[in-house]
N, C-alpha and C positions, 0 to 999 in steps of 0.2 A: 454360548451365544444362542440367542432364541430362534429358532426356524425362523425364516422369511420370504415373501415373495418378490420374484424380482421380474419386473414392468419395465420394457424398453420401447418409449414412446420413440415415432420416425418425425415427429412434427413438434413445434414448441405448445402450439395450442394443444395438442393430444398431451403432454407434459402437464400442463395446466389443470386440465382437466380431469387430469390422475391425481391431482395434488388436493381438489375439490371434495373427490369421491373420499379420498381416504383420511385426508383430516391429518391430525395428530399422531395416525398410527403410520405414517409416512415421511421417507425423509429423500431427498435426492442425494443421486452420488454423480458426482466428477471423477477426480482424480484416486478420491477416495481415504486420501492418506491421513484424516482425523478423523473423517466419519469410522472407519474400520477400527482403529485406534479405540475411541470413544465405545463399539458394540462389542469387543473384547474384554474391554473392562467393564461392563455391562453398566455404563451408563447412557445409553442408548438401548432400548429393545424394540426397533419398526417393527410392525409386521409386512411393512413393504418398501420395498428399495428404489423408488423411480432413478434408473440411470439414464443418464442425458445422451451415451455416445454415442448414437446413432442418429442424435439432430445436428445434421452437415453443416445446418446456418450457423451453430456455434460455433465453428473452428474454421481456422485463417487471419489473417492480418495481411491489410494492407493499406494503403495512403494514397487520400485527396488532397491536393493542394489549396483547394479552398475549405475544405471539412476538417483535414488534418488527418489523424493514425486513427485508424478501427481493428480494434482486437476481440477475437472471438474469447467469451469465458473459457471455453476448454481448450485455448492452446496453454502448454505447458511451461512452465517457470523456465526449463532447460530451450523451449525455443524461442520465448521471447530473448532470452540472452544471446541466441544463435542468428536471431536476425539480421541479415545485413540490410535490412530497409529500416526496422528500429535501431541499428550500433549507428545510422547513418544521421537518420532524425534525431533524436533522443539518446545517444548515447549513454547519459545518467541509467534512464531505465533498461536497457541492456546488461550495464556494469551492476543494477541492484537486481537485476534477474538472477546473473550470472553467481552471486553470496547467496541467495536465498536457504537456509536452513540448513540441507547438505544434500548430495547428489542426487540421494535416494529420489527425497523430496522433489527436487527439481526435475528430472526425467519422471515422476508420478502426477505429482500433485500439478493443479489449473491455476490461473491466475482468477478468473473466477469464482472456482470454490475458495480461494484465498480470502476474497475480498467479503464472501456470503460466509465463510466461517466466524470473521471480526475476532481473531485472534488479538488483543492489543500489542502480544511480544512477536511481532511481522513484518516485515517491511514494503512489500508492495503498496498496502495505503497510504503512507505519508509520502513517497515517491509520486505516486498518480497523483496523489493532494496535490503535492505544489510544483507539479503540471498543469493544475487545473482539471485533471480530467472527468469527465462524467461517464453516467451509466444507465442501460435503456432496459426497459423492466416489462417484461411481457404477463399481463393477466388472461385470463379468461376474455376475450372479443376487445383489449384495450393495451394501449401501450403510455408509459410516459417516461419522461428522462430524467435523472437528479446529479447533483454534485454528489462528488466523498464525500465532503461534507453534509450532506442531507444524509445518504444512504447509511452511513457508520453511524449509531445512536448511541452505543452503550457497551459494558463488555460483553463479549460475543454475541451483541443485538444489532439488526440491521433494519432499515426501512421495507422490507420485502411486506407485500402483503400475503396473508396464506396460499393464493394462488399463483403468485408470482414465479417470475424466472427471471435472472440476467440473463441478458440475450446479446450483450454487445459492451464494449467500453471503447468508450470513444475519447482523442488525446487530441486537445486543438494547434492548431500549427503553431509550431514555437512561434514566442514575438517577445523572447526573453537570447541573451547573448550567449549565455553559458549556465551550466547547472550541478548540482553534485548531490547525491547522498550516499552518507559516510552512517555506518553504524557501530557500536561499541560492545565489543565481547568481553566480560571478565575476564575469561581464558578462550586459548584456543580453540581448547577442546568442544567449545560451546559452539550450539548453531542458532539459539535464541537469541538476539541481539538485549540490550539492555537498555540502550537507549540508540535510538537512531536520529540524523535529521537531513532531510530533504530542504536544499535552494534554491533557487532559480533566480539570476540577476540580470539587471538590463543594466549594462554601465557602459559608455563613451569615457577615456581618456582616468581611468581612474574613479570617472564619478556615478553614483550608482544612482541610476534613473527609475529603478523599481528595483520589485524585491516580492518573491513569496518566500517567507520561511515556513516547516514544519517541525514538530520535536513528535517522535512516534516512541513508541515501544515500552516508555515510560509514563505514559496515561493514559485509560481507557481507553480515548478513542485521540487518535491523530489531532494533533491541536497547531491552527496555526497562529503562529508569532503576529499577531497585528501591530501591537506598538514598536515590537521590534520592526516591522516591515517601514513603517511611518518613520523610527529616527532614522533610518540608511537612504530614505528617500531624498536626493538634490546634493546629498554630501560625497565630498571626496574622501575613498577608505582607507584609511592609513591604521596602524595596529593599535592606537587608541578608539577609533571609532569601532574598529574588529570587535575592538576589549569590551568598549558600551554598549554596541547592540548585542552581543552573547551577553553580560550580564543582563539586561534587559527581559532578552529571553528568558533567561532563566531563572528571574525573577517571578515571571505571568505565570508560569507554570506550576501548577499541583501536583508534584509527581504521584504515583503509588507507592508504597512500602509494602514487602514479601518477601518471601525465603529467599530470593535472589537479590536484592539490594535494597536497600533504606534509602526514602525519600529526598533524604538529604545527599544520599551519594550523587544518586540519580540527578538531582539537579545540579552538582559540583559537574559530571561528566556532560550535561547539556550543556553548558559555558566553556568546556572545554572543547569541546566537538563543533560547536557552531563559531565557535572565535578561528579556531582551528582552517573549518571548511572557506568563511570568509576571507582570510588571509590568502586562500588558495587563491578563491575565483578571481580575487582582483589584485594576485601577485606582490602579496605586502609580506616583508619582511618581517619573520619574528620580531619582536621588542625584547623577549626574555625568553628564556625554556620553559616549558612548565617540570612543576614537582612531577616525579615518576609516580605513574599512577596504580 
């Protein structure tokens, strides 16, 4: 691993500002758990380390009733799952804290270097997606806000400009009934998810009055379900409607093909997952088993 300097800014603009000076030869660290990864196998060599820990604005959470949940980038995967203010709001996002990778991960790594890494095989962004949530981005003397969806661009590409910093993510008060994301391991033994998907439903008596769907982990970047969102809209869900909007979904989707599964799998297991998670939110009975998968 190549020497390096290591820079611990006390301010986000002083952070900024480091990020200016040094350019390309520089990289922030959070939690650290793929930056250090990544400079062991030398495909990373900074000559400078900006770490974040010591800017106090990053870290904490807590909740407006009219703004909704604020999360500092550097709380850890292990406390957002620990919250009892988010197990209380947002439960979903606690229960996908709580799976995140494996323990190591989740007591190291941030939810913000998560989101500024743009891992596609993760699941905090399709979770925050279809929560809606956004994220506040600090430059040099300027700040603005974007969805997941703006921020996430590409594989491991983000909307950050060179000077940037996540400085906050922000989750607006639920105005959905219930939510779920469910992720799919090949094996056990795995902590990389294969395919995940995040939902969030508004439904009265059966009938689903909205709908975010997400399918993460199996495309570059978190994609969400629109046409699927559109036919679950005004109808009541029974396990053929389950069946059409998961096919649906799984339809829109492009998955990727890699050493860990084929495109085609990949999108047999999104219809299986999101028919699956459907069935739960609005209490429908299986129609058949599926094949063992």
């Amino acid at each position: 691993m190549r020497e390096f300097e290591y820079l611990e800014p006390t301010s986000v603009q002083e952070a900024c500002k480091m990020l200016v000076d040094h350019q390309d030869d520089c990289r922030m660290i959070a939690g650290g758990t793929a930056l250090m990864l990544a400079m062991r196998q030398r495909m990373l060599s900074p000559a400078y380390l900006i770490a974040l820990g010591k800017i106090r604005k990053l870290r904490g959470v807590s909740y407006d009733e009219k703004f909704g949940l604020h999360i500092g980038p550097l709380t850890l995967h292990a406390e957002v799952a620990r919250s009892k203010l988010i197990g209380d709001k947002f439960p979903m996002l606690a229960e996908m804290a709580a799976h995140v990778a494996n323990p190591q991960v989740r007591n190291q790594g941030t939810i913000g270097g998560n989101l500024c890494y743009a891992d596609p095989a993760t699941d905090p962004p399709s979770c925050l997606m279809a929560l809606d949530a956004r994220v506040v981005l600090e430059g040099v003397g300027r700040q603005r806000e974007l969805s997941i969806e703006e921020f996430l661009v590409d594989y491991y590409t983000t909307a950050l400009e060179p000077d940037e910093i996540v400085t906050e993510i922000r989750v607006p008060p639920a105005s959905f009934t219930s939510g779920r994301h469910v992720r799919f391991l090949r094996t056990a033994a795995e902590h990389r998810p294969l395919v995940n998907v995040a939902i969030t439903v508004t439904q009265a008596g059966g009938v689903c009055q909205g709908a975010r769907v997400v399918v993460g982990a199996s495309t570059p970047v978190p994609t969400r379900g629109r046409r699927c969102e559109t036919f679950l809209a005004g109808k009541r869900v029974t396990a053929d409607v389950a069946a059409e909007a998961a096919h649906i979904l799984a339809s829109d989707i492009e998955p990727i093909s890699d050493m860990r599964g084929a495109g085609d799998y990949r999108r047999k297991m999104i219809e299986v997952v999101s028919r699956r998670s459907l069935q739960d939110l609005f209490d429908v009975q299986n129609a058949a088993e599926d094949v063992t998968l």
